[in-house]
C-alpha positions in Angstrom: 41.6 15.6 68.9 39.4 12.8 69.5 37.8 14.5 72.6 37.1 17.4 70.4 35.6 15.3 67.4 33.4 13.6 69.7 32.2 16.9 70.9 31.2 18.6 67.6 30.1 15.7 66.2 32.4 15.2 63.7 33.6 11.9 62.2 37.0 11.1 61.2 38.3 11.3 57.8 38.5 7.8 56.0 42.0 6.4 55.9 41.3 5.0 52.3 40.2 6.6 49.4 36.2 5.6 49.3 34.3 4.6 46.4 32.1 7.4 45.0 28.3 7.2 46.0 25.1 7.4 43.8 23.5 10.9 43.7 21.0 10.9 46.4 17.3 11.3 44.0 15.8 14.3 45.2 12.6 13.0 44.4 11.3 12.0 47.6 8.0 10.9 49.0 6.8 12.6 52.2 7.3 8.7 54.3 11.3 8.8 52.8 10.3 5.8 49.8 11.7 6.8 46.3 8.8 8.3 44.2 7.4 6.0 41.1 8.1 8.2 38.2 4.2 8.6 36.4 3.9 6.1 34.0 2.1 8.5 32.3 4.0 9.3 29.0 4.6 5.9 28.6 0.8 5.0 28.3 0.5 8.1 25.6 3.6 6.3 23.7 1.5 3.2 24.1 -1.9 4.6 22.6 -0.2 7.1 20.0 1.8 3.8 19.0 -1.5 1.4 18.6 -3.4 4.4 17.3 -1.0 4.9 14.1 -0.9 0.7 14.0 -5.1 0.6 13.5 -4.5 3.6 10.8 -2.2 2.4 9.1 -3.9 -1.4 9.6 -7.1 0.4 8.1 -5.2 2.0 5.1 -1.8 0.2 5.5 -2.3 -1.8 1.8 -3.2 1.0 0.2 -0.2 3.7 1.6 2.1 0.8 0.8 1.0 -0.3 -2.0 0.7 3.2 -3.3 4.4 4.2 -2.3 6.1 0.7 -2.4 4.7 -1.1 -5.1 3.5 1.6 -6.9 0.0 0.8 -7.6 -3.4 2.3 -7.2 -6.7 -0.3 -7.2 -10.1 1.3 -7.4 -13.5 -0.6 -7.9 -16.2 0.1 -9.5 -20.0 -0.2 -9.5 -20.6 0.7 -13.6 -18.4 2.1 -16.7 -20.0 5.8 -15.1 -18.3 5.4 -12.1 -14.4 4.3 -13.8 -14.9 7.3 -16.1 -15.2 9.9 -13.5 -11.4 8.5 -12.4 -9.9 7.2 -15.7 -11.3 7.4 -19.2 -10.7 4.1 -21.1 -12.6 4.4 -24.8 -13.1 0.8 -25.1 -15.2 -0.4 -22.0 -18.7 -0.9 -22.7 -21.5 1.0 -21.5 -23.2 -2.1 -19.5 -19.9 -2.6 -17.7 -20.2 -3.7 -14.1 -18.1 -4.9 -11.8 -14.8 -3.1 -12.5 -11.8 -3.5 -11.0 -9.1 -0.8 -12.0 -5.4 -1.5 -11.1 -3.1 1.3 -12.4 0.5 2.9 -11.8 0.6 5.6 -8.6 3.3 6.6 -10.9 2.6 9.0 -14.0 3.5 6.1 -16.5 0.1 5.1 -17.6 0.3 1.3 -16.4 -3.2 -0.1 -15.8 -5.0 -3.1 -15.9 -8.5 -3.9 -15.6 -11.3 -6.6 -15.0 -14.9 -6.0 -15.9 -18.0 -8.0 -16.4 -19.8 -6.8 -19.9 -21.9 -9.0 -22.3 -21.5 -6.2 -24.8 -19.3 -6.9 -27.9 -15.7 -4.5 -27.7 -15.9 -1.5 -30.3 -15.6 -2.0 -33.5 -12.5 0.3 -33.4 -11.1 -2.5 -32.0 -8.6 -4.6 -34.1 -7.7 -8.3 -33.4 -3.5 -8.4 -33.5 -1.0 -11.3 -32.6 -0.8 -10.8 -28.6 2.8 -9.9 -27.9 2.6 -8.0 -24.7 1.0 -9.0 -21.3 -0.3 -7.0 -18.2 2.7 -5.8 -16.4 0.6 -5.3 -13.5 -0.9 -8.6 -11.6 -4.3 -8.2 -10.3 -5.0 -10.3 -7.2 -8.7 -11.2 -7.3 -11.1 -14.4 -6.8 -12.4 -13.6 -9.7 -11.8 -15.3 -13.3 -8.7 -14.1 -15.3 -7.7 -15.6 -18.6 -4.7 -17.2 -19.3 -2.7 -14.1 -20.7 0.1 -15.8 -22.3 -1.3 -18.8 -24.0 -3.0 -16.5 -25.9 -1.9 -16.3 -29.4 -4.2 -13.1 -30.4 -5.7 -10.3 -28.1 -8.1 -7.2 -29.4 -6.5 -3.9 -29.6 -8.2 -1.4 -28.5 -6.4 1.7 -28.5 -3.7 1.9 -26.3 -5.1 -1.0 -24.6 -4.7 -4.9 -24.7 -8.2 -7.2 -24.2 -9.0 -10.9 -23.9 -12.8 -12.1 -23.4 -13.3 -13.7 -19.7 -16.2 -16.1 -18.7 -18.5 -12.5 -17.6 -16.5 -9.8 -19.7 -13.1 -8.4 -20.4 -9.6 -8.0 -19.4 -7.6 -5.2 -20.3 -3.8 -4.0 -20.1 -2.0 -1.1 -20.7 0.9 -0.5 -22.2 1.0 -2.5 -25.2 3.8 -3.9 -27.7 1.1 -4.8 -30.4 0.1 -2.3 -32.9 -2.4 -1.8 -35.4 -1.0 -2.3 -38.1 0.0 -6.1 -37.0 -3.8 -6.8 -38.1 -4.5 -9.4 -41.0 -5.8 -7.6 -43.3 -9.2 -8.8 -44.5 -9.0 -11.4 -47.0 -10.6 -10.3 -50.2 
């Protein structure tokens, strides 16, 4: 048997069970190397990846603030500009500055920051101040002390106090109308 092996080329059988062998890659370079795999959809992961990160970087606050928090700021140049997105009666008509917090949420939350040296309406009814803003506005700018405040105008629907360059407003309100000294006579 052996001469015959020997002659067809044949190897013996192993006498022990062998261990089984990795797959052979069929991917083969022409010199017999393994092929690199192309790197290729790793470098679109890469740039797809740090693409969404400087979107999201540019409008991150505002997506998660929208869906997370729930809140919507806006800024604006004059009382013009706020009431082409949100019509609030009391702000005066040389309001600058504005700075609009509100609910993304169909609940009617708001709060707002303006500079004015106009007077409120005269609609406007000073009340004991028993609600604050349930909405806190992050700016540099001056906000008064909400609650040491013993009184606040009402305005509507809305809560004001005077700041150093205008008003601050809130929305919704405990206070009512009707919690107004009446005038003494």
């Amino acid at each position: 048997m052996r001469a015959l092996r020997s002659v067809v080329g044949m190897t013996p059988a192993p006498s022990s069970p062998s261990l089984p062998t990795a797959p052979r890659s069929r991917a083969r370079s022409v010199a017999g190397a393994p092929r690199i795999r192309s790197s290729r959809p790793l470098r679109l992961g890469v740039v797809a990846g740090l693409a969404l990160a400087v979107g999201l970087g540019a409008t991150g606050c505002t997506v998660v603030d929208e869906v997370l928090h729930g809140e919507r700021a806006g800024s604006y140049d004059d009382a013009a500009g706020l009431a082409e997105q949100r019509d609030i009666d009391w702000v005066p008509s040389d309001a600058s500055a504005i700075d609009l917090l509100e609910s993304s949420r169909a609940d009617g939350t708001a709060t707002v920051l303006l500079d004015s040296d106009e007077p409120l309406p005269a609609d406007c009814v000073v009340v004991p101040r028993r609600s604050g803003p349930t909405m806190t506005m992050t700016t540099e700018r001056e906000l008064p002390e909400t609650y040491k405040a013993d009184e606040v105008s009402l305005c509507g629907d809305w809560a004001v106090l005077p700041t150093g360059t205008g008003w601050y407003g809130w929305t919704p309100v405990t206070e009512k109308a009707s919690d107004a000294e009446a005038p003494a006579t």
